[in-house]
LUMDRENGU-24046 format. One record per residue: residue in one letter; x, y, z of N, C-alpha, C, CB in turn. Coordinates in steps of 0.1 Angstrom, whole numbers, plus 5000, padded with zeros to 4 digits. Glycine has a CB too. Layout:
aXYZXYZXYZXYZ
...
//
This chain:
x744951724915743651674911743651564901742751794906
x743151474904743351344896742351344881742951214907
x742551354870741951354862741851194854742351454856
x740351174850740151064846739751064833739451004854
x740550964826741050934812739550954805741850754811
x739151024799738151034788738050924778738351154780
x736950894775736350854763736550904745735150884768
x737450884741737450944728736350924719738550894721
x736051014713735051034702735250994690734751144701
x734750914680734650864670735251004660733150804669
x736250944651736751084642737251184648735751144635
x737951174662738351294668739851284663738051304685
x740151394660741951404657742651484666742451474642
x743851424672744551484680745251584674745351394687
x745151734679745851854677746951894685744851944677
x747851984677748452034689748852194686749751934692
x748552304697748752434694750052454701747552524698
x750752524696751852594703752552464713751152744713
x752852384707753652264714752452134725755052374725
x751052204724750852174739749352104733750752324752
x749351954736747551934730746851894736747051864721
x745651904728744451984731743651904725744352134727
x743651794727742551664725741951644734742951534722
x740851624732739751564744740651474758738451424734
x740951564766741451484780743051524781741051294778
x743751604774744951614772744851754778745451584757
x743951844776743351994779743451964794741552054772
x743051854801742751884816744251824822741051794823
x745251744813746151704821747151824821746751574818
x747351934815747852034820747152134825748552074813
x745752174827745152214829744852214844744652184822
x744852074850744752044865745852064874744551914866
x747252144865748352154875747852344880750252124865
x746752364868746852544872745852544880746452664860
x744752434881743852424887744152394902743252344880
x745452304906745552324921746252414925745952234928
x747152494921747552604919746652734923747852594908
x745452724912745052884917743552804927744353034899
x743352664931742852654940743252634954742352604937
x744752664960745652674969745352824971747152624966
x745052904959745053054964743853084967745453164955
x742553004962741253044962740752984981740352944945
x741552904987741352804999741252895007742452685005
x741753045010741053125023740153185021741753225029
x739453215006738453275004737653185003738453364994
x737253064996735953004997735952905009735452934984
x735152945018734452825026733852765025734252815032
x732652805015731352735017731052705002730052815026
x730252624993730052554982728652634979730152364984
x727952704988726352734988726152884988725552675002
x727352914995727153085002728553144995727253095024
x728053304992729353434991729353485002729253564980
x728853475016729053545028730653555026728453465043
x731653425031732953465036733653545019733953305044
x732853505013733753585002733253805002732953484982
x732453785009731953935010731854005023730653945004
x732853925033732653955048733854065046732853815061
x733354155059734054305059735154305064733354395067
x735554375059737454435063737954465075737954585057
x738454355083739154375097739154505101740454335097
x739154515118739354655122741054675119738954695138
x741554775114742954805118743554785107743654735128
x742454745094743354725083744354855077742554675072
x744854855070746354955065745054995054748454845057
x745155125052744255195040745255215027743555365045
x744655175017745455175005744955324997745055014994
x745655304985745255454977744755374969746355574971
x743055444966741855394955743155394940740055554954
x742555234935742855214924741755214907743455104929
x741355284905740755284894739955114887741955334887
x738655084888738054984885737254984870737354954895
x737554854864736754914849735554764847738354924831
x734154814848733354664846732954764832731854584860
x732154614825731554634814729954644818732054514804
x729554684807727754704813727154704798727254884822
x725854664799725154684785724454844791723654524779
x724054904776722855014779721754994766723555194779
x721054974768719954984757718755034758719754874753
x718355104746717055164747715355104747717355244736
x714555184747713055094751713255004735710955214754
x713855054725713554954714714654844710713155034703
x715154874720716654764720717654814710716354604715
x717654934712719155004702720255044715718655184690
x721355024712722455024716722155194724723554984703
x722355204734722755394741723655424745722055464753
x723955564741725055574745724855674760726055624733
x725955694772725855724783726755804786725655634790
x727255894795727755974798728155914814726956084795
x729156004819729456004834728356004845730156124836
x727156164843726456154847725556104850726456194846
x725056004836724155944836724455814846723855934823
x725555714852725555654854726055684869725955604846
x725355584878725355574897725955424898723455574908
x727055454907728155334912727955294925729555374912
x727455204928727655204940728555034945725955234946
x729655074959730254914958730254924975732254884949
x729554834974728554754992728354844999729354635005
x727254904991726355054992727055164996724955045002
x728255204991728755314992729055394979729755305000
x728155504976728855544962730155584958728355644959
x730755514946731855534939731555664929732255394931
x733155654926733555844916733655784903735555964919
x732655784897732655734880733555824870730955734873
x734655764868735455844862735355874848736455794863
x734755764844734855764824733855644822736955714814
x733055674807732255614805732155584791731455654811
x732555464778732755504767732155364759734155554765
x732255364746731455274740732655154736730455364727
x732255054736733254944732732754874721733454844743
x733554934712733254904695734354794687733555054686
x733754694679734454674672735954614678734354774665
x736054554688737454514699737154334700737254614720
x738254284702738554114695737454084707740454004696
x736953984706736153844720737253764720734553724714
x737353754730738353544735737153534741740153514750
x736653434742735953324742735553174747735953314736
x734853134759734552974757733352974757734952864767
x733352834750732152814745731952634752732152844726
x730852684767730652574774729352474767730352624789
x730052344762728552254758728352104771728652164738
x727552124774726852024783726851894777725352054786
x727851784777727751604770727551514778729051544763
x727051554793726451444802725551374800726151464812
x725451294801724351184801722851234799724351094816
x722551344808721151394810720751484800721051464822
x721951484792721751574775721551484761723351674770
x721551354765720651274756719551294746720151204763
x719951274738718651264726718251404720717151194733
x717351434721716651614715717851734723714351644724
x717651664736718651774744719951834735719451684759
x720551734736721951764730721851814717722751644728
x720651764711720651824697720551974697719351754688
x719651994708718852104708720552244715717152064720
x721552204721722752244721723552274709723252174728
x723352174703724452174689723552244684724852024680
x722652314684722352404672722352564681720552354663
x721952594697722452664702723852694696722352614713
x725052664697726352624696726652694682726552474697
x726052584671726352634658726152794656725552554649
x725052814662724352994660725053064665723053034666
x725753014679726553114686727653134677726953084700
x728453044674730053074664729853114650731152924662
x728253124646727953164629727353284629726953074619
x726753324644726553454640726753574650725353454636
x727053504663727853614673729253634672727753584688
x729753474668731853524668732253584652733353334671
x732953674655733453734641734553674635733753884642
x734453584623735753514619736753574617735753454608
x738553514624739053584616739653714631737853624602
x738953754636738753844644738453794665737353904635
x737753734663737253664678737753554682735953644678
x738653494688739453374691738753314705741053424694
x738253184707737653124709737952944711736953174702
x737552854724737852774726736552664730738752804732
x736152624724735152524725735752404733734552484712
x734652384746735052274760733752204760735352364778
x733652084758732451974758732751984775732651794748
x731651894780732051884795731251754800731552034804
x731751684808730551584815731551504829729651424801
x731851414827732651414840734151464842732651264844
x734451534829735951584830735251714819737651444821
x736351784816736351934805737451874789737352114816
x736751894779737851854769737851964758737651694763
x738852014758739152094742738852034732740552134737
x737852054724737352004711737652114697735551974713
x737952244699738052324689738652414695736952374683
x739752524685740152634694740852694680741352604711
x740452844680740952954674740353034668741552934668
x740153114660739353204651738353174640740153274646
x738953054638737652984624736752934629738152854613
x735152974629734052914634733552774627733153004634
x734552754613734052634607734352514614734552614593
x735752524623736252424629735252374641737652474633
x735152454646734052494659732852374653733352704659
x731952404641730652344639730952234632729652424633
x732252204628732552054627732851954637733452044620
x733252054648733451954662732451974669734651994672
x731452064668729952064672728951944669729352184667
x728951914660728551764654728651674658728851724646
x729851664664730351534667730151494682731851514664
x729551574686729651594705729051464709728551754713
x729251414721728351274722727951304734729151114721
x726651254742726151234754726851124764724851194751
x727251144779727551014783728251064794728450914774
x728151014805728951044818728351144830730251094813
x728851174841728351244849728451394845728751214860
x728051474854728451614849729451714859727151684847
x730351794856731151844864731451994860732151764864
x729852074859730352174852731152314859729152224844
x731052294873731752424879733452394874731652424899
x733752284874734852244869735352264859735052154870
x734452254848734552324835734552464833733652284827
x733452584843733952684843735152724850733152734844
x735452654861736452704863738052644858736352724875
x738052594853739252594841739352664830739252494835
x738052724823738152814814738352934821737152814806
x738152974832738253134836739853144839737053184851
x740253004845741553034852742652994836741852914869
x742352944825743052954813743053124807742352834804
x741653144806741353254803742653414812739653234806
x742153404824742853514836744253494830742753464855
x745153354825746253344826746953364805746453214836
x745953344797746253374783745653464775746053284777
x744653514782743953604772744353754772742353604774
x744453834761745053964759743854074772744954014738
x744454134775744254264781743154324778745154354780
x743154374761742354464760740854394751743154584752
x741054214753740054234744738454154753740654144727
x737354164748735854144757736253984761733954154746
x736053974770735853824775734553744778736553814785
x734353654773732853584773733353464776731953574759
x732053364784731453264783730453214785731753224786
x730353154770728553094767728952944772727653094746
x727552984782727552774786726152734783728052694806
x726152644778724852554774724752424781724852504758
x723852484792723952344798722452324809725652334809
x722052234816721152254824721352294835720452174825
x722352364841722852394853723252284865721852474859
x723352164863722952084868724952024871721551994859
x724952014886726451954884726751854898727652104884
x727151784896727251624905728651574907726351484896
x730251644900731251544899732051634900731351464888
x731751774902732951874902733851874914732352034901
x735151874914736151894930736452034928737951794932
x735652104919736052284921734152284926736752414901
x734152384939732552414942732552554934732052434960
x731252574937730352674933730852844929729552674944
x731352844942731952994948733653024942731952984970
x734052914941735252914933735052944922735952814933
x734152894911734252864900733453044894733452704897
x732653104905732453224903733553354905731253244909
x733753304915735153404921736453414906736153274937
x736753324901737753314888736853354878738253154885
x736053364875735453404859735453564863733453324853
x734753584878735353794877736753804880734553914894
x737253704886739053724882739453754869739953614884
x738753704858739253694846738453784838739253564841
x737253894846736653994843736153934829737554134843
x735053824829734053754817732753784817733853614816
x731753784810730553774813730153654803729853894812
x728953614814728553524813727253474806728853524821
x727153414793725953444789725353284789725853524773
x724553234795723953124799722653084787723453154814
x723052934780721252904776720852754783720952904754
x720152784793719452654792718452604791719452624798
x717652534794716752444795715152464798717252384802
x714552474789713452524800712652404804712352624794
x712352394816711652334823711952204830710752314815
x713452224834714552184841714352224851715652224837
x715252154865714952174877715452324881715652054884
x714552324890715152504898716252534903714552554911
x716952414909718352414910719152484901718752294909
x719252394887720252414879719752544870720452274871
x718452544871718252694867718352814873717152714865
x718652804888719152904898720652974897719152844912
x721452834892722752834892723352924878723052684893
x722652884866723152934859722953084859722952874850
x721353144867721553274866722353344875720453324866
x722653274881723853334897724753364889724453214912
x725453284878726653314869726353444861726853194858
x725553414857725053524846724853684851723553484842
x724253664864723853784866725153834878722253774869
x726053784884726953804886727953884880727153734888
x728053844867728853894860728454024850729253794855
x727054004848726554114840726154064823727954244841
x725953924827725853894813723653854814727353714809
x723353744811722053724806721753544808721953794789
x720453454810720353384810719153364798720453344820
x719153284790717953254784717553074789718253284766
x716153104786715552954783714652904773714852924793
x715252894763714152834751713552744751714452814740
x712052754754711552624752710952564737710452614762
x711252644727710652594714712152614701708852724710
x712352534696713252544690713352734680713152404681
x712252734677712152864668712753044682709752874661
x712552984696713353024708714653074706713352924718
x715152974698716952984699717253054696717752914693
x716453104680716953224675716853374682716453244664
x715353374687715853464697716853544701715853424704
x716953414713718053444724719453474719718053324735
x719853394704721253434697720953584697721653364681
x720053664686719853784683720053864696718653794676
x719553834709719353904718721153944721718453824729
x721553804726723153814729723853864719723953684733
x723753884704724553964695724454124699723953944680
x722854164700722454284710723354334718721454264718
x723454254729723954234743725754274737723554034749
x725554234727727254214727727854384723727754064713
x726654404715727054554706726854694715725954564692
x726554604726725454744734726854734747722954694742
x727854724745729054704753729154834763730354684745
x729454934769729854984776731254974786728954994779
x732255054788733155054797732555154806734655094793
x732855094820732955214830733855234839731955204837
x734755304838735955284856735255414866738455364852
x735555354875735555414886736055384897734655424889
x736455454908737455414918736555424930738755494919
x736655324943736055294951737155324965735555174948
x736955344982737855374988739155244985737155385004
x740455304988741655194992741355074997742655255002
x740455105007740554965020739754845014739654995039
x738954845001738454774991739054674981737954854986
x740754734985741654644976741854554982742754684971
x740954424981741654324995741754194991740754325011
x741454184971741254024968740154004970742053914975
x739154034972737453994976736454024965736754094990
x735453924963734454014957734054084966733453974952
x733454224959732354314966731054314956732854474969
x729854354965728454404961728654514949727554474974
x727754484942727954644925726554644924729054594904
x726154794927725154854921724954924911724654904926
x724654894898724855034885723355054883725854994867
x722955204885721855284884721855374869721855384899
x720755354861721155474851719855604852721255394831
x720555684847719555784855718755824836720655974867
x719355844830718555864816717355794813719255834806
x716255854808715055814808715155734795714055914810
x714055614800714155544787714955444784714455614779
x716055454790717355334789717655254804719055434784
x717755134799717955024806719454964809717154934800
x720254944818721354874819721454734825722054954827
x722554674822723154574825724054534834723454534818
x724354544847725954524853726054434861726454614860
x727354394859727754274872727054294887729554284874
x726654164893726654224906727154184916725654234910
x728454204914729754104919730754194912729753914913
x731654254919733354254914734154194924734054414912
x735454194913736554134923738054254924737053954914
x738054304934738654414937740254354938737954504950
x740954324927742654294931743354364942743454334920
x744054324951745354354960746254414953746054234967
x746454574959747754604950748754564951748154704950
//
């Protein structure tokens, strides 16, 4: 994949982590070797840029039946007054491409690290109030959802390429490179998520929540990763996805971001008044505390590399859930 030479930003300083840097446009020239890489593996599953049909078409006659492997999605539960609930086995209905699953265990996720990207929109069409109105999105998210110190995190500007502007645990670094962000160029954001999901799937620890906030208008014109790819890798990398965009943006790009969002089990907001923003931060801090694990195991013949359909039902009165509606079932 041919990556084209970025634009440096006024006062940007070239970094380097762990031998490897991570300056605006340096992130995508090693970045693009993993990128044809896990898109050589992604080429029998996506066909289409529009549709999940071939990604959710049914299991050959004659396939070899595997032994059910144990599955774990995350879920919110929250009560009518938006306090965190807690849930039980029973309380919760599985269902994967409408066949009920055996909910094995169900427990609260406390206090466990975030890895993190943090997607900002610098195309052209984020000009002026737009962009501003991100950079303070942005600032709120790393001052009062990431825990310093604690939550490790990588901030990706995006417009016709993806560039590392910030990366590690200190949110100060984060809102000093938030500042500086500049408008300009086309936009390529499937490309940007899917480089973070396939960095993420291949560095991030095991046990800790995976997120990605993107701020953007949904809107994408320059990507060589489509649609269906760039969703397929963020449930590879088991993220959710918390979306803020635009209100009163096209339906397109507002379609798109909730397909992310709600795929994965995360949330979209749209603020249209600055005093909005806060909001929707408070909401996703919510969102974030009201974590839930669930495993459950589904038949063998389900292990096939595919997404499947996910239904989570809660039966307790009063309480509301959150779940992916999309998994991606690994090949043993």
């Amino acid at each position: 994949m041919k990556i084209p030479s970025p634009k440096p930003q006024p006062d940007y300083k070239v970094r380097r982590y762990l031998g490897i840097p991570v300056s605006r446009g340096a992130f995508l020239f090693s970045l693009s070797i993993q990128v044809l890489i896990v898109s050589c593996l992604l080429f029998v599953q996506v066909q289409s840029a529009e549709s999940q049909q071939a990604l959710l078409a049914p299991i050959p006659p004659g396939t070899t039946a595997v032994t059910a492997q144990p599955l774990t999605i995350f879920i919110t539960a929250r009560g009518q007054d938006g306090a965190p609930a807690d849930l039980s086995n029973a309380d919760i209905g599985i269902k994967a491409d409408g066949k009920p699953a055996n909910v094995i265990e169900v427990h609260r996720v406390v206090g466990i690290p975030m890895t993190y990207c943090l997607l900002i929109d610098t195309s052209s069409s984020q000009k002026g109030g737009r962009l501003r109105l991100e950079q303070d999105e942005a600032t709120q998210l790393v001052t009062q959802v990431v825990k310093a110190g604690r939550d490790r995190g990588t901030l990706v500007s995006f417009n016709e390429s993806a560039y590392v502007d910030a990366e590690g645990s200190n949110p100060r670094e984060f809102v000093s490179a938030i500042e500086k962000e500049q408008a300009m160029g086309g936009t390529a954001m499937f490309q940007a998520i899917f480089g973070c999901a396939s960095r993420m799937l291949k560095d991030a620890p095991d046990n800790n929540l995976r997120v990605m906030f993107i701020l953007s208008d949904g809107e994408d014109n320059l990507s060589r990763v489509n649609r269906d790819a760039a969703v397929t890798t963020v449930l590879k990398a088991g993220m959710r996805v918390y979306a803020i965009g635009q209100y009163g943006e096209s339906r397109l790009g507002l379609k798109t971001l909730t397909l992310f969002a709600e795929a994965t089990g995360g949330r979209t907001y749209f603020p249209s008044k600055q005093k909005d923003i806060g909001k929707a931060i408070t909401d996703i801090a919510d969102e974030l505390s009201s974590i839930l694990a669930v495993t459950f195991t589904v038949p063998g013949e389900m292990h096939d590399g595919r997404l499947h359909q996910l239904e989570a039902k809660c039966s307790k009165n009063g309480v509301s859930v959150t779940a992916p509606e999309l998994y991606y079932a690994p090949q043993p």
